[in-house]
N, C-alpha and C positions, 0 to 999 in steps of 0.2 A: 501578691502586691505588684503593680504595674507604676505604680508612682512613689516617688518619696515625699515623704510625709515631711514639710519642712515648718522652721521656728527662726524668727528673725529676732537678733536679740539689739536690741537700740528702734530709734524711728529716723537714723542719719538721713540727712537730704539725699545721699545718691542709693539710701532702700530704697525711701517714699518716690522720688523720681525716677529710678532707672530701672534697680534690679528687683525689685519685687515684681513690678508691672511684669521685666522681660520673661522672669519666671515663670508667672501665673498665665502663658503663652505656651510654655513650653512646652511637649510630648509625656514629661517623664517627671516634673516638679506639683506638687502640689502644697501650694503656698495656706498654712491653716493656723499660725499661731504668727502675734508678735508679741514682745516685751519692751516695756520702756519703766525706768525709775517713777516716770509721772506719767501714771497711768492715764489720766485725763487725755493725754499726747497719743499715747498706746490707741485708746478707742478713738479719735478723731481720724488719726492713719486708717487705722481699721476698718473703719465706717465707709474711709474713701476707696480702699481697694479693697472691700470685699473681702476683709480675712476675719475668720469666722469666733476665733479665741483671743481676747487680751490678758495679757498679764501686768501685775505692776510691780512686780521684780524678775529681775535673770535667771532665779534662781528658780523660783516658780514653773518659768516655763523648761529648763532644764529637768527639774523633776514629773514633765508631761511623757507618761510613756506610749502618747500616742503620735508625739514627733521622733523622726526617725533621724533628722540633719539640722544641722543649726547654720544660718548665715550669720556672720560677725561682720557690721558694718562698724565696730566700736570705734571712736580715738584711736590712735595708732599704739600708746601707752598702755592699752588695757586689751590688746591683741593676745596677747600670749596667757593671759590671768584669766582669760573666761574660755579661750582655746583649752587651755589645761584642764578648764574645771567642765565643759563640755565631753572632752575625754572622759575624763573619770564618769559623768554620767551617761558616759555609753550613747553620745550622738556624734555621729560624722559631723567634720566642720569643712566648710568653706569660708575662709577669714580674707578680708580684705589686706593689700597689700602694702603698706612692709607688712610682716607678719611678725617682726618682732623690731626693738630699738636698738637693736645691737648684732652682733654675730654670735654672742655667746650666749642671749638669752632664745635666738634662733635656735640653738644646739639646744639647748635647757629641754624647748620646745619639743623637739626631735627625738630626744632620748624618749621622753615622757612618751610619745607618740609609740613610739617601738615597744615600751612595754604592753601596750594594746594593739598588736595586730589584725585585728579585728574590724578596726574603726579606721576609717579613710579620713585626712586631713589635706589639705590646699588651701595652697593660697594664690587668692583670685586674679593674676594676672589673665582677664580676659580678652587683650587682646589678640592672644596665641589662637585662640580660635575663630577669629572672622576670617572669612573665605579670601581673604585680600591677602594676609598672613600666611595662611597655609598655601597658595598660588607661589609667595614670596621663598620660601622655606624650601619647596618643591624647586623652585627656576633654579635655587641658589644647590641644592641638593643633585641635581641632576646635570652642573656642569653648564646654563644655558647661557651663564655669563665668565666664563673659565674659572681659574680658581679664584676661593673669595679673596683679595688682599686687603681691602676695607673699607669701613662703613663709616658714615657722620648721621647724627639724629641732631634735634633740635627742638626742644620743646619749653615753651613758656605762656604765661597770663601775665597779669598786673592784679594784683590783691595787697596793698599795704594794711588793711584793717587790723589792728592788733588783738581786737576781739574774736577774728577768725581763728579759728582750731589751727589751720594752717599756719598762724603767725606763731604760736606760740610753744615757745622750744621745750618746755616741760612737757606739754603733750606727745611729740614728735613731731612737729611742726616744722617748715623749711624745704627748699625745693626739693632738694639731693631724696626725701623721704616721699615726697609728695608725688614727682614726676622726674627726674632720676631715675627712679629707680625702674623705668621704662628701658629707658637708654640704658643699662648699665646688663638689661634682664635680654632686650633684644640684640647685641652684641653676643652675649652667651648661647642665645638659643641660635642665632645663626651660623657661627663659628663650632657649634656643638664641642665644646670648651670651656675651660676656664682659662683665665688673662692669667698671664706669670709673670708679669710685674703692671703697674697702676701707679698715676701722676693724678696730683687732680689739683686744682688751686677755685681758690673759695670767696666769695666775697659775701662779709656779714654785714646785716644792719644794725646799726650803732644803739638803735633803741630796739629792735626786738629780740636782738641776739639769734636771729635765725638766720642759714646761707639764702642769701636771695639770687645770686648769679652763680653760679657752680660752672667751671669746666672739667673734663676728663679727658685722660687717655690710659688706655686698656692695650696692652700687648698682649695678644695671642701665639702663640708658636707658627702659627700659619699669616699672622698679620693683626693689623690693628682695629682698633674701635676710637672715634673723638664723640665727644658732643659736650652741648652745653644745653643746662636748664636754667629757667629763671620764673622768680613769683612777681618780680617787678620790670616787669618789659612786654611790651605788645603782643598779644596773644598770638601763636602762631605753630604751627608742628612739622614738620618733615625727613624725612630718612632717606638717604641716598646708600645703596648699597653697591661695592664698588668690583667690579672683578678683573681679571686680566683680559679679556674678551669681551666685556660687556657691564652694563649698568643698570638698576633697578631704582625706581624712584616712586614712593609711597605720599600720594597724596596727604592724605588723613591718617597716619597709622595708628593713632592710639585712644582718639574718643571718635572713632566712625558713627557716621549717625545712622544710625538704624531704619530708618524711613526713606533711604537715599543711595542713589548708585555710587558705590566708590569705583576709584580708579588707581590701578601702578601703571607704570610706562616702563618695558623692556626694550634699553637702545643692545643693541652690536654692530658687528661690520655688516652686516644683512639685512642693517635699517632701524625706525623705532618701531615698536609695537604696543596701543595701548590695549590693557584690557581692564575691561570692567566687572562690575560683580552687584547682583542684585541686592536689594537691601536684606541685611540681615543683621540681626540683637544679638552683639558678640555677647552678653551678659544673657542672653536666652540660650545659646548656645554653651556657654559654660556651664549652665544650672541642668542641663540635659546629659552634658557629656558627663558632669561629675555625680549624677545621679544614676546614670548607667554601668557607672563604677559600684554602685551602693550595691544596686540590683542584681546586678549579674557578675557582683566581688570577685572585681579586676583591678587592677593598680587604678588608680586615678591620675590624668592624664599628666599632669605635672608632681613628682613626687616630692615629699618635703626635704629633702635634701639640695634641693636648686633654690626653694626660698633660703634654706641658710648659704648656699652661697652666694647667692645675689648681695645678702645680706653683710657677707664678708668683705666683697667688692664696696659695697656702700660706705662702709666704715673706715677704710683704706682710706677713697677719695679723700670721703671729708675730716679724715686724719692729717694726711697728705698735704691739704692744704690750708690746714686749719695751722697745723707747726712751723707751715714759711710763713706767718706772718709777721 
């Protein structure tokens, strides 16, 4: 076998537009089943990118023993209930991120995982893997900005629709879940730590009951982390990454468009430097790496033990600042 054999279980907007296309691109993915509850939904997706099997339940295509991995684009609520039940049917998963609503149903997750050593589980933060990232990760690894003392992210849209998945807090709905949890995941992977203590203060909307403006602050042993997200404020992203010697400033860091050069800008006392980076599918790029894990059964590149602590950070904040109000 030279490719994995994959099954998408839902037809969410960012399979049919992002991640199945980057996929069915990739070296090492072969994109051959999807499922949706309404099958009608299932073959129209189908039809449009070329996958060859529909189902009209999850379950169905979990019981196909001719997929070997399953992508979970589900609601954020039902991340872990078909994670689990993917496990037990013996397919790798790659689950969209939060990966769980909680810290504890993270662990849930995790235990259950470890009784099957066998099967590979992630969760999809893709954007560890565009070339812009790892550029990032390396400058900040190799001292080019002295040592890191800290970073601010900033990421936000405008979506009030309360029929959006997004608005709605019984699904997992709310920025901190939605895009947060960027900010809270790129602070950890750069710091290559965890925060030991977290502030965060929260501002809810009065009729969706979801946080719409979120701030944070992450203390590191080595330094801090701030940022703020929001679902209702002008669409906008950037990361400045901060050191004693130097500074790192990320254009696009977390929906890079794939058809398009991005850019970071490295200043020090030795001047700015921009570099650029060809276009690359950070979402093509995660379905390759994590399917080279399948095939050649090596860890997978981020282990499930970083989504439950993202996960723990998350519940913190909007702990934190759910209780000053």
């Amino acid at each position: 076998m030279n490719k994995v054999r994959w099954g998408v279980l839902s037809t969410a907007k960012i399979a049919r537009e992002k991640v199945i296309p980057a996929m069915q691109t990739g070296a090492y993915c072969d994109v051959v089943a999807i499922a949706s509850r309404n099958k009608a939904q299932a073959q129209e997706t189908a039809e449009k990118l070329g996958i060859p099997v529909v189902y009209g339940s999850y379950e169905e295509l979990l019981n196909d023993k001719n997929i070997d991995a399953v992508y979970i684009p589900l609601p954020n609520h039902l991340h872990v209930e078909w994670t689990m039940k993917a496990i037990q049917a013996g397919k790798h998963v790659l689950c969209e991120k939060p990966i769980a609503l909680s810290a504890e149903q993270a662990n849930q997750l995790l235990q259950a995982a470890q009784q099957h050593p066998s099967i590979k589980v992630m969760e999809a933060f893709m954007y560890r893997f565009h070339p812009q990232w790892v550029q990032a990760k390396m400058l900040v690894d190799d001292g080019r900005i002295g040592a890191l003392k800290t970073i601010h992210s900033f990421f936000s849209y405008y979506n009030a629709d309360p029929k959006n998945i997004r608005n709605q807090k019984d699904l997992g709905g709310g920025g901190m879940m939605d895009i947060g949890c960027y900010c809270v995941s790129l602070a950890r992977f750069l710091f290559n730590s965890e925060p030991v203590r977290v502030l965060g203060h929260v501002t809810t909307d009065p009729v969706l009951q979801t946080d719409t403006l979120t701030s944070g602050i992450l203390e590191f042993a080595a330094g801090t982390a701030t940022f703020t997200c929001s679902t209702q404020l002008m669409p906008y992203q950037r990361v400045q990454i901060m050191g004693a010697e130097g500074r790192i400033e990320i254009e696009i860091p977390f929906n890079a468009p794939p058809n398009q050069v991005t850019r970071l800008w490295l200043h020090t006392k030795a001047g700015s430097e921009e570099m650029k980076f060809d276009p690359a599918d950070q979402y093509t790029l995660q379905g390759d790496l994590f399917s080279l894990a399948v095939l050649n059964n090596t860890p997978v590149p981020t282990p499930l033990q970083d989504a439950v602590n993202n996960m723990k950070v998350i519940e913190t904040i909007l702990n934190a600042g759910l209780s000053s109000l």
